[in-house]
Each structure stands twice: as structure tokens, then as C-alpha cells.
N, C-alpha and C positions, 0 to 999 in steps of 0.2 A: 480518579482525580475529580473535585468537586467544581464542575463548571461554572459553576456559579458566584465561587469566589474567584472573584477577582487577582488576589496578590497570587494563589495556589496556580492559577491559569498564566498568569505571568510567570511564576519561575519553571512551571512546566512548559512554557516556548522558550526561555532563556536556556532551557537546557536541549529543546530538541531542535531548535532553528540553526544551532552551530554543529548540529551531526551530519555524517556523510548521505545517512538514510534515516529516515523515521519510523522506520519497522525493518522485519525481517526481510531476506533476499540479498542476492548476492550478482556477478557480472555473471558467472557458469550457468546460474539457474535462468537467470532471463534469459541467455544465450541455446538454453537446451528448450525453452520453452518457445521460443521463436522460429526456431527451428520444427516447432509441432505445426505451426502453422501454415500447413502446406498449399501452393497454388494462388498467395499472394500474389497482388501484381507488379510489375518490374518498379513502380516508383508510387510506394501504397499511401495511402491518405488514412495518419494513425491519430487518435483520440488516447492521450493518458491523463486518466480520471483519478485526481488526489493525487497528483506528481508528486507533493513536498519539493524538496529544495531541485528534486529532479535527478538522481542518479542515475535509475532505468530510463529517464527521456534521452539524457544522453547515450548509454548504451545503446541506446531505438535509432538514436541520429545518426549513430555511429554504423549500425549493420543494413540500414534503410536510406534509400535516397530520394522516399517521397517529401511529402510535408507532413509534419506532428504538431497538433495542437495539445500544450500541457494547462490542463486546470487544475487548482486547488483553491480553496476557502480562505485558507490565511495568507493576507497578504503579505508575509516576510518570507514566507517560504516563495512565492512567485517574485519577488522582486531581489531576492539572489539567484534567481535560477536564469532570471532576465539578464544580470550580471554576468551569469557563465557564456551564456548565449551569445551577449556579443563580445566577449573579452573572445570567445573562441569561433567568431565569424559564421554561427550558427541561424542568426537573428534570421534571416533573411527567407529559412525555409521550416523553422522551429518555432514556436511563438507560443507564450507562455502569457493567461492571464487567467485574473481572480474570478471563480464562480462557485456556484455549486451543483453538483452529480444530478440533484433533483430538482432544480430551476434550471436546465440549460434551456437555451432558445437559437440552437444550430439546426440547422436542414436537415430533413429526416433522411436517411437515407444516401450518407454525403459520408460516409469513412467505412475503408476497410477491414481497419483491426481497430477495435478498444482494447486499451491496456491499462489495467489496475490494481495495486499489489497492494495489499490489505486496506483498501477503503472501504467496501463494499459495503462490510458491516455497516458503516454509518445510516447507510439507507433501508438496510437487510437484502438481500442475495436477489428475493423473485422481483423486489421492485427495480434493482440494478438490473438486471437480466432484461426488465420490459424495456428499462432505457437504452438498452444495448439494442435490444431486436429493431426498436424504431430508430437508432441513429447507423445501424448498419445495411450496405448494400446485400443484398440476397447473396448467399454463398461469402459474407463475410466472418471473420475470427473476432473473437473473444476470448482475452488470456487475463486469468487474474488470481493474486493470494486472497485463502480467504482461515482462518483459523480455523482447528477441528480439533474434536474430540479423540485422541489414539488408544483408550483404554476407557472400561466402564468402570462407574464410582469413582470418580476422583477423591480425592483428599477435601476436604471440605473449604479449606483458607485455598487450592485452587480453583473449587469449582467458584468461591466467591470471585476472584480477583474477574471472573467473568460473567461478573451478576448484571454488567451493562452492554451484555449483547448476550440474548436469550434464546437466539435464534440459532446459535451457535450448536454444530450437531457432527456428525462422523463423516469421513469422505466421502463416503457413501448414499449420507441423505442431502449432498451437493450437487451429487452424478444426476437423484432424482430430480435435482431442482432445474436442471441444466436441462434434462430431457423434456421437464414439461416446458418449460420456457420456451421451446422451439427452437432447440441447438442437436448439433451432434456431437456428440463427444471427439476430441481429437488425441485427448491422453492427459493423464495428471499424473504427478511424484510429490513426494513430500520436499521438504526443505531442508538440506542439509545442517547439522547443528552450527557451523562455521557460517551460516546464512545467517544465522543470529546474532554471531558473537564478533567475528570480524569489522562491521562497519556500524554496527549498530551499538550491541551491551557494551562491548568495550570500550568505543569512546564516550558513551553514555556514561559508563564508570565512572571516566575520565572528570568528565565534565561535570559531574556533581562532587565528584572532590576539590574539583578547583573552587567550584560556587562555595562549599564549606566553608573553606577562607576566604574568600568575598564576604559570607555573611556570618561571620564568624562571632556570637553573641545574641546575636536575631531568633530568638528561638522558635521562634512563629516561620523564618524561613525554615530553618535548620528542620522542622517539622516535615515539612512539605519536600525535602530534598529526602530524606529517611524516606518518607511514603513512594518516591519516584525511585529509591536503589531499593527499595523490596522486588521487583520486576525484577530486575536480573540475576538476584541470588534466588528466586523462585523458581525460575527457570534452571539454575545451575542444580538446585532439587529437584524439581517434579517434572524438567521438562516430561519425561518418558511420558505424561498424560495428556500432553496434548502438543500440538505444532502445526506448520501452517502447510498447506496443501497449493500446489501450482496446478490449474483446471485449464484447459485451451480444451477449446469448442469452435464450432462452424457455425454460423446462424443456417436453418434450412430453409433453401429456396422457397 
């Protein structure tokens, strides 16, 4: 998607601000991965980096009875997730506002777990990783999606679709990225195909059929809706070459 245009970044938040998740992941996978994070303390102090509308914050709210502070960039996605928060009497220990991963200005050294499911990329993995080690207490977790590589050579119209994250590489050379970083590994799995498809591609589908007839003659939208459902029939082909990896780490003391 061309950021730069305007109207193309407009129906690209019209279509992803009313989905349950903005990327991959599911309630099992957060749930299994939280569960990696062993020796949390009884009421932890969580950082989720690129919430979107905030699915996994709630899930966090839900199995955790510290405080969670949720950030992300666009402000429509933190100002419904503000909306869930106190329509579900969460406000009070949950707190959601607009920033960015790489201008925070929070206490070093002030949260237990970061949790971030496929943002990282924005920034690339070693610089997310430095900002982790500086805003985690020593012997804290780090759990997060990051997309990979599952087969060499991809198809060529795949390897494109990821020609704006270059940094993008195999489980493998994440494990590396995590060890230099000053982490311990705690355990990672892939993402199951229904972490896709369930809360994400399919009402994704959804939602760009309906815009169809919304703009139904617009062909400059009608454009831009085509370029956003290539993503999901891509995946319904080639996932087998690539998908998203869940990583939980320890920062080392």
C-alpha cells in the first residue's frame, strides 16, 4: 500500500479499523505464549507495542491483573480500544494512548513483559529488541509476532508482496537476533493457519465486499480494494512460504 497516497491509506484504515485484529494471531496463541513467560510477577506491569484496536490487550487484561499500557500510531485504532476499555470497566488499570515504538519517552526500566504481535517490522526486530532491553526490568519477557521466511525461493509475486520489510528472514535468524540482543530464548511456534483466517482474512473479506458497494463506480477506489483482497487469496496460495512465528524471551539480567 502506497503511503503516500492519500485516498489508498484512507480506504486501507476504512477497511482495517472495523476488523477484530489487524494482522495475524488468535486468543490460543496469545494464551500459549503467555504461558512461555514464566516467573512473571503476581500483578505485572505490561507494555503492548502497536495494540491496533487492541484484541491481545484485552486477552492480557483478561489472564493479568497488573497494569497494561497499550500504544499504537493511529489514532482510530486507540480511540476504540479506549471505547472497549471503559464500556468494559477496564479504564482504570488498562490505558490506551497514541505514540510511537520508536519515540517512546516512559521510564527505563519500568515493565515487566512487552507484548507485540506483528509490529516490530515497522522498526526492524534489533532496533525493537534495544527498545525492549531499555524499557524492561532485568529478568523481564518479551513476546512478540514477527513474519518469516518457511521455505527458500519463494514465488516471485510472494517474495514482492514483502519487498517493504527486507529485514524479513527465517525463524532462525530471529533466535539470532534475540540472542545478540541480550535475551534468552523462552520458546517459539508458528502460527496456526486459523490465526489468520478467523479474526483477520475473513472479515477482512468481508469488509472489502461491502466497501465494493459503497463505492461501487469509483474505480480509483474499486482499485485500491482489489490491491487490499490480493493479501488474502495470496495467502490462501502460497501461504506454505512463509507465516508468522510467536518468539517469548527473558531479557538477561
Amino acid at each position: 500500500m502506497d503511503e503516500a497516497d492519500p485516498r489508498a491509506m484512507g480506504l486501507f484504515f476504512e477497511v482495517f479499523e472495523s476488523l477484530p485484529r489487524q494482522g495475524p494471531g488468535n486468543r490460543a496463541c496469545a494464551r500459549r505464549a503467555l504461558d512461555l513467560c514464566r516467573d512473571l510477577p503476581s500483578s505485572p506491569r505490561v507494555l503492548d507495542l502497536g495494540c491496533g484496536t487492541g484484541a491481545q490487550t484485552l486477552h492480557l487484561a483478561e489472564w493479568t491483573s497488573g497494569s497494561i499500557l497499550a500504544i499504537d500510531s493511529h489514532p482510530p485504532f486507540v480511540a476504540r480500544l479506549q471505547a472497549t476499555l471503559a464500556a468494559g470497566g477496564l479504564s482504570p488499570r488498562v490505558e490506551a494512548m497514541v505514540g510511537n515504538m520508536d519515540r517512546l519517552e516512559l521510564p527505563a526500566g519500568s515493565f515487566d513483559l512487552v507484548w507485540s504481535e506483528g509490529a516490530f517490522y515497522n522498526i526492524g526486530i534489533d532496533k525493537a529488541l534495544g527498545i525492549c532491553q531499555g524499557l524492561l526490568r532485568p529478568g523481564g519477557h518479551v513476546a512478540f509476532t514477527d513474519a518469516v521466511w518457511r521455505k527458500e525461493d519463494p514465488p516471485e509475486q510472494v517474495e514482492a508482496s514483502f519487498a517493504d520489510y527486507p529485514g524479513m528472514g527465517r525463524a532462525e535468524d530471529v533466535l539470532a537476533r534475540i540472542e545478540k540482543g541480550g535475551f534468552t530464548l523462552l520458546g517459539h511456534f508458528t502460527l496456526p493457519d486459523e490465526a489468520w483466517w478467523d479474526d483477520f482474512y475473513t472479515p477482512m473479506t468481508r469488509r472489502i465486499e461491502a466497501l465494493r458497494q459503497k463505492y461501487a463506480g469509483d474505480e480509483e477506489a474499486l482499485g485500491v480494494l482489489d490491491e487490499l483482497a490480493r493479501e488474502p487469496r495470496m495467502h490462501r496460495e502460497y501461504g506454505e512460504w512463509y507465516g508468522y512465528e510467536f518468539f517469548v524471551a527473558r531479557r538477561r539480567v
